[in-house]
N, CA, C and O atoms as a DFTB+ gen file, in Angstrom:
368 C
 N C O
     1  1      50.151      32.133     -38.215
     2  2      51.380      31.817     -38.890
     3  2      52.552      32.237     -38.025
     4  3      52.396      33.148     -37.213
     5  1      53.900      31.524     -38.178
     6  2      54.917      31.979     -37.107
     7  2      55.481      32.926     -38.304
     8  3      55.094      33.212     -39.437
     9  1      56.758      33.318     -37.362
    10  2      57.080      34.495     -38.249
    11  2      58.115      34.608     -38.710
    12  3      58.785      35.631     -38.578
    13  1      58.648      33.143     -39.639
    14  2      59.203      32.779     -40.997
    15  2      58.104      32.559     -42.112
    16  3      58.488      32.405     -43.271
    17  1      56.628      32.535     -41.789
    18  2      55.653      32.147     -42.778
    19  2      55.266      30.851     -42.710
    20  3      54.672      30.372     -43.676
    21  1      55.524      30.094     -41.608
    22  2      55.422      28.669     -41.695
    23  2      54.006      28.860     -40.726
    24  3      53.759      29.884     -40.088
    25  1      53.189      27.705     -40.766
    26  2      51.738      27.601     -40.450
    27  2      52.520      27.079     -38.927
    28  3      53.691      26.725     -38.793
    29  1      51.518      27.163     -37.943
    30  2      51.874      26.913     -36.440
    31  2      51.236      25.472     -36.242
    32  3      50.051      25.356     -36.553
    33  1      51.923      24.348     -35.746
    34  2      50.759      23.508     -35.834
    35  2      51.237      23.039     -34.280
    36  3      52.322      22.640     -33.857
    37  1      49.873      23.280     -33.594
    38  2      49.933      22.954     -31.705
    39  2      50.354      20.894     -32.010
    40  3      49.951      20.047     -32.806
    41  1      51.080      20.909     -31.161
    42  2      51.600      19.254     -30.541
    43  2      49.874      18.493     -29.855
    44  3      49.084      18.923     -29.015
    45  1      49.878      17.400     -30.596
    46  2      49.181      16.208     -30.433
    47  2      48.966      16.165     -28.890
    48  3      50.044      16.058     -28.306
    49  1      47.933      16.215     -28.095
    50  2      47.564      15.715     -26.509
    51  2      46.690      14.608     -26.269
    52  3      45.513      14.796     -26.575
    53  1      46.925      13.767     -25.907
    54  2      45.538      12.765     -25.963
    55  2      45.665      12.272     -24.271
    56  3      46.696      12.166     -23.607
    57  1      44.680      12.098     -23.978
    58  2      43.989      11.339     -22.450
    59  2      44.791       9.801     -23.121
    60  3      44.914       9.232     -24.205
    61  1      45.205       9.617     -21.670
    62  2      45.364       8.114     -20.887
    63  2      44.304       7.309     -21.695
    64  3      44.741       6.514     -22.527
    65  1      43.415       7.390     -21.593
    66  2      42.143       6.082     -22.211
    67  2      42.529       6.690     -23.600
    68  3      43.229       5.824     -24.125
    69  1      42.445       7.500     -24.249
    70  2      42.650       7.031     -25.726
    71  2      44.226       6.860     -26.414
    72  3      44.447       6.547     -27.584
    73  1      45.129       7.117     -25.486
    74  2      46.255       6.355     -25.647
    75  2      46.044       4.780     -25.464
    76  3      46.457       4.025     -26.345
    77  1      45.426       4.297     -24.365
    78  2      45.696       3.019     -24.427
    79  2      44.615       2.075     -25.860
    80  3      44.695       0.969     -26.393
    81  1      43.651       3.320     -26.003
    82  2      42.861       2.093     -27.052
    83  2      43.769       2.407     -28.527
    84  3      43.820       1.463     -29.316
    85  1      44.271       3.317     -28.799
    86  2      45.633       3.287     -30.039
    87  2      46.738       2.619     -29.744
    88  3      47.520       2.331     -30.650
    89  1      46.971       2.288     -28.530
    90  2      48.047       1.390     -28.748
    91  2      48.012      -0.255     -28.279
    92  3      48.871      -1.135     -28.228
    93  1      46.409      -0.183     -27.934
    94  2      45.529      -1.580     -27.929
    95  2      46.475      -2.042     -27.238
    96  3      47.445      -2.650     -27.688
    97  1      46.137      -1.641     -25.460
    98  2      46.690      -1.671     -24.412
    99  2      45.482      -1.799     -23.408
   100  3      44.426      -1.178     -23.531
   101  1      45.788      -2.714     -22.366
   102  2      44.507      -2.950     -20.781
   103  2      45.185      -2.041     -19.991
   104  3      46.308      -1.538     -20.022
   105  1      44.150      -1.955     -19.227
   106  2      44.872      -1.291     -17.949
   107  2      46.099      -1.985     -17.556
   108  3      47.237      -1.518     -17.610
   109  1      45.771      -3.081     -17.178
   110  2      46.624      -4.056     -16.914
   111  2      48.062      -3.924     -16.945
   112  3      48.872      -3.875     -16.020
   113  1      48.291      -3.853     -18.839
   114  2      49.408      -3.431     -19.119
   115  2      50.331      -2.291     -18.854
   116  3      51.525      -2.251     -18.559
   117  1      49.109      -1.062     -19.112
   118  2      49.605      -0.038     -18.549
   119  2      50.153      -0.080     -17.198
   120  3      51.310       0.312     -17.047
   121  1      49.458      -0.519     -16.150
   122  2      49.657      -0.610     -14.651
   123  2      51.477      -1.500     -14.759
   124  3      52.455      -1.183     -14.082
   125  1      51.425      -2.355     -15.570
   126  2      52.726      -3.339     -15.247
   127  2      53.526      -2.302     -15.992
   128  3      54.239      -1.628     -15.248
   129  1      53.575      -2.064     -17.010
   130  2      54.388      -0.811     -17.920
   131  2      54.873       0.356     -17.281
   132  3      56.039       0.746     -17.357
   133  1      53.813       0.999     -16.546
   134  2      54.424       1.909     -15.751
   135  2      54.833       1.860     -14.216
   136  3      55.034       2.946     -13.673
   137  1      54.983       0.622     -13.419
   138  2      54.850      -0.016     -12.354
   139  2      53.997       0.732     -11.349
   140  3      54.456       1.373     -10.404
   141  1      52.854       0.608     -11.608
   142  2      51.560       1.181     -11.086
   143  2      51.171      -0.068     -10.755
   144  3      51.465      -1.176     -11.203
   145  1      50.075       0.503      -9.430
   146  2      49.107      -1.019      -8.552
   147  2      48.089      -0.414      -9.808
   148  3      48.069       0.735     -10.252
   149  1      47.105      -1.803     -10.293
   150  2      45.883      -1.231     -11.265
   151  2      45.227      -0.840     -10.723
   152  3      44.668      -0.275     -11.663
   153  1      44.661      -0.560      -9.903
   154  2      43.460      -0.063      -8.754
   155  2      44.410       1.569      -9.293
   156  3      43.958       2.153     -10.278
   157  1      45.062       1.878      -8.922
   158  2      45.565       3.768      -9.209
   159  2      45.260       3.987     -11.046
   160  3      44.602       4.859     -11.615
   161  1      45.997       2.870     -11.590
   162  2      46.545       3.056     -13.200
   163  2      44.506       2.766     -13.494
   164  3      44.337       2.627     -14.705
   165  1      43.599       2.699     -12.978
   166  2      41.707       2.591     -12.960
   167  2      41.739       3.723     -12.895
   168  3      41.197       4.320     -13.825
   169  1      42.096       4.183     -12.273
   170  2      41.584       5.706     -11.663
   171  2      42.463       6.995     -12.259
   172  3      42.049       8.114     -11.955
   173  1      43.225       6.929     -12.792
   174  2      43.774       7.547     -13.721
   175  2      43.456       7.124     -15.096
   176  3      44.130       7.775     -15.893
   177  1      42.729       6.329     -15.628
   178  2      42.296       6.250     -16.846
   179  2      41.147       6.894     -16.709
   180  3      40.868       7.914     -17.339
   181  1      40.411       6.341     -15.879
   182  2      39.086       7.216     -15.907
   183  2      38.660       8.165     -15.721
   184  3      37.460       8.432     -15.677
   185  1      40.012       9.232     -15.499
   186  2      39.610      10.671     -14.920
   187  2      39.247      10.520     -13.845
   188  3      38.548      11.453     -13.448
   189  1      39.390       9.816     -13.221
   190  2      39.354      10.123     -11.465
   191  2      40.460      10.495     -10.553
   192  3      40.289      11.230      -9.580
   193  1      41.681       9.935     -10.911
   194  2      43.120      10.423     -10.238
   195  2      43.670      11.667     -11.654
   196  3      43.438      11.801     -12.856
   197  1      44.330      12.226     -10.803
   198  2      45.393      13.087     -11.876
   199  2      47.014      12.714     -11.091
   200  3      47.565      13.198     -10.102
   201  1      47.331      11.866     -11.852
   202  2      49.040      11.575     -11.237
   203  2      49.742      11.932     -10.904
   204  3      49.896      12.848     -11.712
   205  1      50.817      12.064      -9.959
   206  2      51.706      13.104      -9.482
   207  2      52.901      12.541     -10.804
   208  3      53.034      11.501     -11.449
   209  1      53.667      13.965     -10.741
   210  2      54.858      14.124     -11.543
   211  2      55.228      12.443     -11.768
   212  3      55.133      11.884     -12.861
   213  1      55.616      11.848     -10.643
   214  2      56.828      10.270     -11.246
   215  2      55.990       9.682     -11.617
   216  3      56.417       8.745     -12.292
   217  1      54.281       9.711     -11.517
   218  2      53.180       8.616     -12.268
   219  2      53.286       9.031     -13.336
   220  3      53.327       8.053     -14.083
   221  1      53.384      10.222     -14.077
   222  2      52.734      11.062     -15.338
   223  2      54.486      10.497     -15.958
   224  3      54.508       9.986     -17.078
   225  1      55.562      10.603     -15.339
   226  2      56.840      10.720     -15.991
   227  2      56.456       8.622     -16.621
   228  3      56.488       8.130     -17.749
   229  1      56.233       8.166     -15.639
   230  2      56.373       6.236     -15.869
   231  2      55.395       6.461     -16.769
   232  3      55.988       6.651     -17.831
   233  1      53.803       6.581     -17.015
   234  2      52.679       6.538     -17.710
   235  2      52.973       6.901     -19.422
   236  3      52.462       6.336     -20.389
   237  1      53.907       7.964     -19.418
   238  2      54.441       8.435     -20.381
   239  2      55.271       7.438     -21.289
   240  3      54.704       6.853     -22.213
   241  1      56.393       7.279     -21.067
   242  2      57.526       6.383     -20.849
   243  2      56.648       4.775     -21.467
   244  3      57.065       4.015     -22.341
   245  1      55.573       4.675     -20.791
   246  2      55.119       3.146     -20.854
   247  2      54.479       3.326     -22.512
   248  3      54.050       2.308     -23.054
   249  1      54.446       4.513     -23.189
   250  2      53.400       5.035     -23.926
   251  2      54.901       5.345     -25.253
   252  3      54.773       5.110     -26.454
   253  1      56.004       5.815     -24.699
   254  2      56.709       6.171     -25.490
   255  2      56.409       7.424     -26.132
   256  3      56.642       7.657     -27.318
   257  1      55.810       8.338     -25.198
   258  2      55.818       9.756     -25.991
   259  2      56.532      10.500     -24.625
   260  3      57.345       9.953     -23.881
   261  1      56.070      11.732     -24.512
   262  2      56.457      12.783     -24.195
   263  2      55.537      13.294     -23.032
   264  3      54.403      13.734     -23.218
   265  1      55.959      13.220     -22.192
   266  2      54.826      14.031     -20.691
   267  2      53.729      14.973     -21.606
   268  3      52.649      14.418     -21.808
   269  1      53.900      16.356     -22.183
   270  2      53.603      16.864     -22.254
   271  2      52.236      16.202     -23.519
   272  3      51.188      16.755     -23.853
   273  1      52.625      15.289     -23.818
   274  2      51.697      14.592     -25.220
   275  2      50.154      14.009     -24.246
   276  3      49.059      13.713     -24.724
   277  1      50.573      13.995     -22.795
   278  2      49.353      14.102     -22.546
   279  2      48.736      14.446     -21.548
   280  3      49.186      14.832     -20.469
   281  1      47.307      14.269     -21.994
   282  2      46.304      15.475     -20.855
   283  2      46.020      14.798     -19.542
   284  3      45.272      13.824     -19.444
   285  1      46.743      15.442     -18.395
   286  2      46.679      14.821     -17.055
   287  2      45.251      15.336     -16.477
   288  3      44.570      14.320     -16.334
   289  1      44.742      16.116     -16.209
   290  2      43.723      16.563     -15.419
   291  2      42.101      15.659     -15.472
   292  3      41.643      15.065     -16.448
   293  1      41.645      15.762     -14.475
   294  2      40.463      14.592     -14.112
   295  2      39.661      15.029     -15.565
   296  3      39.842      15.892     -16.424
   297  1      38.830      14.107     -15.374
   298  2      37.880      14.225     -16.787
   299  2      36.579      13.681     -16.521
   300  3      35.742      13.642     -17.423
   301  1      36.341      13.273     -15.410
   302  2      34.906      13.184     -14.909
   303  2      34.515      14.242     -14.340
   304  3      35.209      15.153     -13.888
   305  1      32.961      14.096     -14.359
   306  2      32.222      15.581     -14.173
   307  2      31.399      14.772     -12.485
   308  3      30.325      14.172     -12.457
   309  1      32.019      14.947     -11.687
   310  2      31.225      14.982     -10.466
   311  2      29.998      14.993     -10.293
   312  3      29.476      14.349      -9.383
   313  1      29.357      15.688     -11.090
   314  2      27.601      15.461     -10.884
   315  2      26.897      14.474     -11.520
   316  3      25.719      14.142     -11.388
   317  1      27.993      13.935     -12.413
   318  2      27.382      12.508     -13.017
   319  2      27.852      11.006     -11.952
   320  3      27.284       9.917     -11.872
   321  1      28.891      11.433     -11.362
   322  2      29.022      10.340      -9.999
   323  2      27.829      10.608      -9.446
   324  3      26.945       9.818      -9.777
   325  1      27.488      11.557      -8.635
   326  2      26.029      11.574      -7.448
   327  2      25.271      11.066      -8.276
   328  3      24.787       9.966      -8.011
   329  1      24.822      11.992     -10.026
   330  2      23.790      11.178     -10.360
   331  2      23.560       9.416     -10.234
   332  3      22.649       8.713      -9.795
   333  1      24.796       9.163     -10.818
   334  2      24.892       7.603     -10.748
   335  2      24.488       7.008      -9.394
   336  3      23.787       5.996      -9.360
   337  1      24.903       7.598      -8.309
   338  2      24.505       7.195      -7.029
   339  2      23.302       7.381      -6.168
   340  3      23.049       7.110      -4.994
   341  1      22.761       7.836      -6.977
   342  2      21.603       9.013      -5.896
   343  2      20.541       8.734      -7.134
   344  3      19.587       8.736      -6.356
   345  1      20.056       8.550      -8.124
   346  2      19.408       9.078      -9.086
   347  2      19.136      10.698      -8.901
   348  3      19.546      11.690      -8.299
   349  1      18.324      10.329      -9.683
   350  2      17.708      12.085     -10.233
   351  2      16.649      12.548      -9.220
   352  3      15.802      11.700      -8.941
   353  1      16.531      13.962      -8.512
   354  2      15.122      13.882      -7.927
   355  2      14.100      13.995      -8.845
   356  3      14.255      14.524      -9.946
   357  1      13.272      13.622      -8.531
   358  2      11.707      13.855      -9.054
   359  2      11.174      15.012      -8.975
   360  3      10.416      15.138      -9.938
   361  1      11.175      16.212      -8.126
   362  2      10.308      17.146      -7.724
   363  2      11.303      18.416      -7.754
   364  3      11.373      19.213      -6.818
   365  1      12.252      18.537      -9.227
   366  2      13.266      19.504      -9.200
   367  2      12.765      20.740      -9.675
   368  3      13.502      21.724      -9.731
């Protein structure tokens, strides 16, 4: 509780990909919205890029919220790329 008695309630964060499926948006759009090449505005949806400051400021902006409303940092787990590439060994 803060300390007038009012309940604390943390600000809304959502990832790039589930912004665009609430606001039933393509990459596409996003990429033209925030004047991004789509090949970068790919790779920042998917957790593979994390945007510098003027991508995250346009990405925002194209979204109509607030930088801080969302979660920049990668979101793929690296060992599921190799897996994908490499399979699994056999003899682990």
């Amino acid at each position: 509780m803060g300390d007038n008695g009012t309940e604390f309630v943390a600000p809304r964060v959502s990832t790039v990909d589930v912004l665009l499926a609430e606001y039933e948006l393509t990459i596409e759009d996003l990429a033209e919205r925030a004047g991004l090449q789509v090949d970068r505005a790919t790779a920042i949806v998917m957790g593979r890029w994390t945007p510098a400051p003027a991508e995250r400021r346009c990405i925002a902006e194209a979204f109509g919220v607030e930088i801080e409303a969302v979660s920049w940092g990668h979101t793929m787990d690296p060992r599921n790329v190799r897996y994908r590439q490499f399979g699994m060994r056999e003899d682990f």
